[in-house]
C-alpha positions in Angstrom: -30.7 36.6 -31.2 -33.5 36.1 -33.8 -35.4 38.7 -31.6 -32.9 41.5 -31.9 -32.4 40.3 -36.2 -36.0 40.8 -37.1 -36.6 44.2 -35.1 -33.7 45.4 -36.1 -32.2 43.9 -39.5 -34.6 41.8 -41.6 -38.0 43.2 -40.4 -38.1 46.3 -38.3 -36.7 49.1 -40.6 -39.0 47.8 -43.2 -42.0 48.4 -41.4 -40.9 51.2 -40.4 -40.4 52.7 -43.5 -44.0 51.3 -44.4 -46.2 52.4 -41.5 -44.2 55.3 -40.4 -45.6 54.6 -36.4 -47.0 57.7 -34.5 -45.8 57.2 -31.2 -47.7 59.6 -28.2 -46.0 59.1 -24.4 -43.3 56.8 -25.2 -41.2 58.0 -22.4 -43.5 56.3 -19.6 -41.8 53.3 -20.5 -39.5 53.1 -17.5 -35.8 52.1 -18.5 -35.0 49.4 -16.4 -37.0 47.2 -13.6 -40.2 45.1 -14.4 -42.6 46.6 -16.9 -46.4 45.3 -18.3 -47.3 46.6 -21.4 -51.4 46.1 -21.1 -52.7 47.0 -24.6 -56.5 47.1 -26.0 -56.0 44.1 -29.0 -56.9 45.5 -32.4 -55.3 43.1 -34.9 -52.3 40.7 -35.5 -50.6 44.2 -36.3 -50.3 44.7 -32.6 -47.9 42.0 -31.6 -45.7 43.3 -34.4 -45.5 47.3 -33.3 -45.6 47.7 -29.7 -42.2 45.1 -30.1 -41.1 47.1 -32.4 -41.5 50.3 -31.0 -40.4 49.8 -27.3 -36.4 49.7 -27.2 -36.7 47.4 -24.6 -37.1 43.3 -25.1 -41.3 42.7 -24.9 -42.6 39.0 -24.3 -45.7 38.2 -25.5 -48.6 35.8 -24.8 -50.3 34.2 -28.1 -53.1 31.5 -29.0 -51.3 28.6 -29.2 -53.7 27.9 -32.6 -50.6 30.5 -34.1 -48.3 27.7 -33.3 -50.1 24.9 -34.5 -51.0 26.1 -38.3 -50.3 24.0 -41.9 -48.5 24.5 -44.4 -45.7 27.0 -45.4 -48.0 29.6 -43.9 -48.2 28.1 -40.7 -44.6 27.4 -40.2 -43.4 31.0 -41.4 -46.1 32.1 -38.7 -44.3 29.8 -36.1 -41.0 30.6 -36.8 -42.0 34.8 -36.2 -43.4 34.0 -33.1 -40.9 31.4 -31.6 -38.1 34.0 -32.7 -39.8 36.8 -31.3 -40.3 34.9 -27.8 -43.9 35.1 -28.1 -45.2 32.4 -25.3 -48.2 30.2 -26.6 -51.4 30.0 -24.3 -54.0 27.7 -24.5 -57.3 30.2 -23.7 -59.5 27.7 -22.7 -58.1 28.5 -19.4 -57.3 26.5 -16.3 -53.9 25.0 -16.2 -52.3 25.5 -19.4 -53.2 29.6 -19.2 -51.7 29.6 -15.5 -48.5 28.2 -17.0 -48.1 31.5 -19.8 -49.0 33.7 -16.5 -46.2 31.9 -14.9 -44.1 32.4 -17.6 -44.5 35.7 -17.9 -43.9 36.1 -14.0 -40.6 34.9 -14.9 -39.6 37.2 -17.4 -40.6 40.1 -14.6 -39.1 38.7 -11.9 -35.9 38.7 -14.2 -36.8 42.9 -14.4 -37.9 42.2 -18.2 -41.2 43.7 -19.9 -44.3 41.5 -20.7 -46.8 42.6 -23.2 -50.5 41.1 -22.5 -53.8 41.9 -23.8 -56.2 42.1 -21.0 -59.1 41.4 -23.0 -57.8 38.0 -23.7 -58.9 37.9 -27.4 -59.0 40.9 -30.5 -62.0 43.0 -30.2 -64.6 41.8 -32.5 -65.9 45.7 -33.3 -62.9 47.8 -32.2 -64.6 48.3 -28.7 -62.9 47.7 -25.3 -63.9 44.8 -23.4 -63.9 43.8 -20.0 -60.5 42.4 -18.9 -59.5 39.4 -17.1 -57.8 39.0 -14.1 -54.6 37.4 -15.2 -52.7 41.2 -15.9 -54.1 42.1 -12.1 -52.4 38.5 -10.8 -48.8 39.4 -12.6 -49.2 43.0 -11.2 -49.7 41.9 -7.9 -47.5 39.2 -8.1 -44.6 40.8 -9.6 -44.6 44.4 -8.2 -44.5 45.6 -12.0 -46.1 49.1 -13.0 -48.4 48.2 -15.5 -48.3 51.1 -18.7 -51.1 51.4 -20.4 -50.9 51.1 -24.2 -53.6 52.3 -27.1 -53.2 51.0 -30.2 -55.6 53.4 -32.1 -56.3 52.5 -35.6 -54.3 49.0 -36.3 -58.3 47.6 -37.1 -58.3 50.2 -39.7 -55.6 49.4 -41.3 -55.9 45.5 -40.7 -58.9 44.8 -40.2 -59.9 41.0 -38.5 -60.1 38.6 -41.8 -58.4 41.1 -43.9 -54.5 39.3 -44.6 -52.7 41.7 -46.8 -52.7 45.3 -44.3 -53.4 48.8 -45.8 -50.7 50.8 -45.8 -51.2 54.5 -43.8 -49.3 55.2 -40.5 -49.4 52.9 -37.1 -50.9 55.3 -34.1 -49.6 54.4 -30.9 -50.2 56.0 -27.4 -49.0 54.8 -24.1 -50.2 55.9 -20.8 -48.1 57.0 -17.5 -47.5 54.0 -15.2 -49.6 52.5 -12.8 -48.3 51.4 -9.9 -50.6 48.8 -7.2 -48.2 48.7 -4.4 -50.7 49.7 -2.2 -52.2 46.3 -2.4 -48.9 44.2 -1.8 -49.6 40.9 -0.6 -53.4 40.8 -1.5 -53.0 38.6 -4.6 -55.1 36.1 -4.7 -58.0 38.0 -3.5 -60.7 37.8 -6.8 -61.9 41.2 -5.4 -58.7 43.3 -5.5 -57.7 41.5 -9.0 -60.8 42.8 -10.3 -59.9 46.0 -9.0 -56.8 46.4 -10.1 -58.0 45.0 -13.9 -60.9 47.3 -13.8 -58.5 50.3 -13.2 -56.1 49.2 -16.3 -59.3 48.7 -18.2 -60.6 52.4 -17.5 -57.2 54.1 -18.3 -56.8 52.4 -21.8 -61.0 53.4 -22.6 -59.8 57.1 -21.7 -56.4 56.3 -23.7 -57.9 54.8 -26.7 -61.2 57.1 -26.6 -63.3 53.4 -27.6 -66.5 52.5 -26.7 -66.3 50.4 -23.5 -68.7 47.2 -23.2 -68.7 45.2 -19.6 -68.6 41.7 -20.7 -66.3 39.8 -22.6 -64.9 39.7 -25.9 -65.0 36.2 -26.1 -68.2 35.3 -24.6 -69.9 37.8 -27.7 -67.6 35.8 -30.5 -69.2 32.7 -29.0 -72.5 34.2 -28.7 -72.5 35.3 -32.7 -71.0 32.0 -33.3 -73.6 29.8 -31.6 -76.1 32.3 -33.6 -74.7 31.9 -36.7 -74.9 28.0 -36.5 -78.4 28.3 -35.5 -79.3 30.3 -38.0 -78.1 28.4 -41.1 -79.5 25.2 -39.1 -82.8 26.9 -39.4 -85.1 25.4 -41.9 -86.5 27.9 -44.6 -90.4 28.9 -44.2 -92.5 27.2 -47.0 -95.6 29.6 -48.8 
């Protein structure tokens, strides 16, 4: 119930009005049967339009660190994403990401739409990166078409570390569906999952029009991070 409130009562027409979305291709959205929304992940900002513009209900996967946060702010920011149906996912991996995949199995078994970012994090630069396996495995798994969705400028207009959004107009595109019945009963195999996500990844580079870099998003934040420590553990030079 508080999913239907917000988009269309306390939140959605107010966004709206604000960000006035551009919306390219939103009829390849089938109607009815098991849909995966596989977007490039700009900013928070994502979560909230793709929702928000799709008439149909869209789960979600989040870091769970969005249900864990202090203070007013952290329980407003729980609240939005319990309400919205958002499933928390630990991204360490193992286990505890294999339980939000099989969560969102559920939901497309039950012929419902889950949202997932292949890329498994936000882009640090507003490039496409490599994507994981896990929207190849629900693919194959489910027999879902997977549409392809670009978010085009959400960075611009919230950029990472940037809490209070510029206002200008949401650009949205989606992509016709892709379908993966031709590998029915081959999930499982790391080879075909690879295919299938390198396939996804390729239509959302020419759908987006961004840079493509083949590693991932995560292992650069980690990279800059570790270099970053390093570098203010560095003593300075003397003379």
């Amino acid at each position: 119930m508080l999913y239907w409130l917000l988009k269309y009562v306390l939140l959605g027409p107010l966004l709206k009005l604000i960000f006035r979305p551009r919306v390219e291709g939103l009829h390849h959205v089938p109607a009815t049967g098991p849909v995966i929304l596989a977007s490039n992940h700009l900013s928070f900002f994502d979560s909230i339009f793709i929702p928000l513009i799709v008439s149909r209900r869209v789960t979600f996967v989040a870091k769970a660190e969005y249900f864990t946060g202090k203070g007013i702010k952290g329980w407003l920011m729980k609240m939005f994403f319990v309400g919205t149906g958002t499933i928390p996912v630990d991204r360490s991996g193992g286990q505890a990401a294999r339980a939000a995949l099989d969560t969102q199995l559920r939901v497309l078994r039950a012929q419902g739409v889950a949202g997932i970012y292949p890329e498994g994090t936000r882009s640090p630069d507003g490039r496409l990166y490599r994507g994981k396996t896990g929207v190849a495995r629900l693919a194959l798994e489910s027999g879902a078409v997977v549409v392809p969705v670009a978010m085009l400028n959400a960075d611009e207009l919230q950029p990472p570390g940037r809490l209070i959004p510029r206002i200008g107009r949401v650009r949205v595109r989606f992509g016709a569906p892709l379908g993966f019945s031709r590998y029915t009963g081959m999930a499982g195999d790391r080879f075909v999952e690879r295919a299938v996500t390198d396939e996804i990844m390729y239509e959302l580079m020419e759908l987006t029009g961004r840079e493509y870099v083949d590693i991932y998003a995560q292992k650069l934040k980690t990279s800059v991070a570790a270099q970053g420590l390093v570098s203010r553990r560095r003593p300075a030079r003397s003379g």
